[in-house]
C-alpha positions, -999 to 999 in steps of 0.1 A, spaced: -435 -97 216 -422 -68 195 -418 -32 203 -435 -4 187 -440 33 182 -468 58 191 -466 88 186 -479 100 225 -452 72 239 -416 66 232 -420 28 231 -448 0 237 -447 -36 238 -469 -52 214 -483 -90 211 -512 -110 192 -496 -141 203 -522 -162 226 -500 -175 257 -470 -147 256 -459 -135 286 -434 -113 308 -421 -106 343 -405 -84 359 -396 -68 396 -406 -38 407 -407 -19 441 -437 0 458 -474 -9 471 -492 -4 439 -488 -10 405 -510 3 373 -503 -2 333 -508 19 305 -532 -3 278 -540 2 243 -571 -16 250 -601 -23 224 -625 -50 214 -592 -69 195 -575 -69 228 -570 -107 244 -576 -107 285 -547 -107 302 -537 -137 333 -516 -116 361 -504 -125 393 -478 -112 420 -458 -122 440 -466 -162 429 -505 -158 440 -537 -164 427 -540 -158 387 -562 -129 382 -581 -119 353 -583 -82 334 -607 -84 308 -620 -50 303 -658 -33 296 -665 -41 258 -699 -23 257 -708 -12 226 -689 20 222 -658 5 228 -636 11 197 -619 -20 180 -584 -4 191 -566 21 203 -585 33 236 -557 44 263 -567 32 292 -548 28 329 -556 -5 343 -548 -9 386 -533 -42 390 -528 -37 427 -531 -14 454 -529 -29 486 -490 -49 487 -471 -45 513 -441 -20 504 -410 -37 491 -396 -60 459 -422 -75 442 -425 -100 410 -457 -92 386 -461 -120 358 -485 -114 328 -497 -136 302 -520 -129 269 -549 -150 261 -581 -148 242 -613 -139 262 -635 -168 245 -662 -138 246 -684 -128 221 -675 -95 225 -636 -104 232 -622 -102 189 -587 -110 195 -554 -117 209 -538 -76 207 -518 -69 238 -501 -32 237 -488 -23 268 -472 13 268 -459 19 304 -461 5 340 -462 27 370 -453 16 404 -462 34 440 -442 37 466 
């Protein structure tokens, strides 16, 4: 995992790297990312709180650019309020249509 520049955000977390991860804590009910999403982009393994493994793997219809589409993606939106651990790992889709590995993460937004 490296960091990056863009020139709409300050800093973004990049990754090609099949199986990288991170974790961290955050407080509220809901939480959302900031993608650079695209047919290169892996699918990406989340859970909170220790649950059930969930998957985000994203339209790729054919309009879908190869990379660089901004997107939000809602993680959660029903958690109780409070402390709460999100964990994220990178794979490859194994989908014809899934390319790559590319993770780019620019923000994460938490609700209170």
């Amino acid at each position: 995992v490296r960091e990056t520049h863009s020139p709409w955000y300050r800093n973004a977390l990049f990754t090609s790297g099949n199986g990288a991860g991170l974790s961290f804590e955050f407080e509220g009910r809901a939480l959302c990312g900031m993608l650079g999403f695209g047919k290169h982009s892996g699918k990406l393994s989340y859970r909170i709180d220790g649950g059930d493994w969930q998957e985000f793997i994203g339209e790729r219809d054919w309009w879908v650019p190869e990379d660089n589409w901004t997107r939000p993606v809602l993680f959660c939106d029903d958690l109780a309020g409070g402390k709460h651990r999100f964990e994220l790992i990178n794979r490859h889709g194994n989908r014809a249509e899934c390319k790559g590995t590319t993770c780019k993460i620019f923000s994460f937004m938490a609700v209170r």
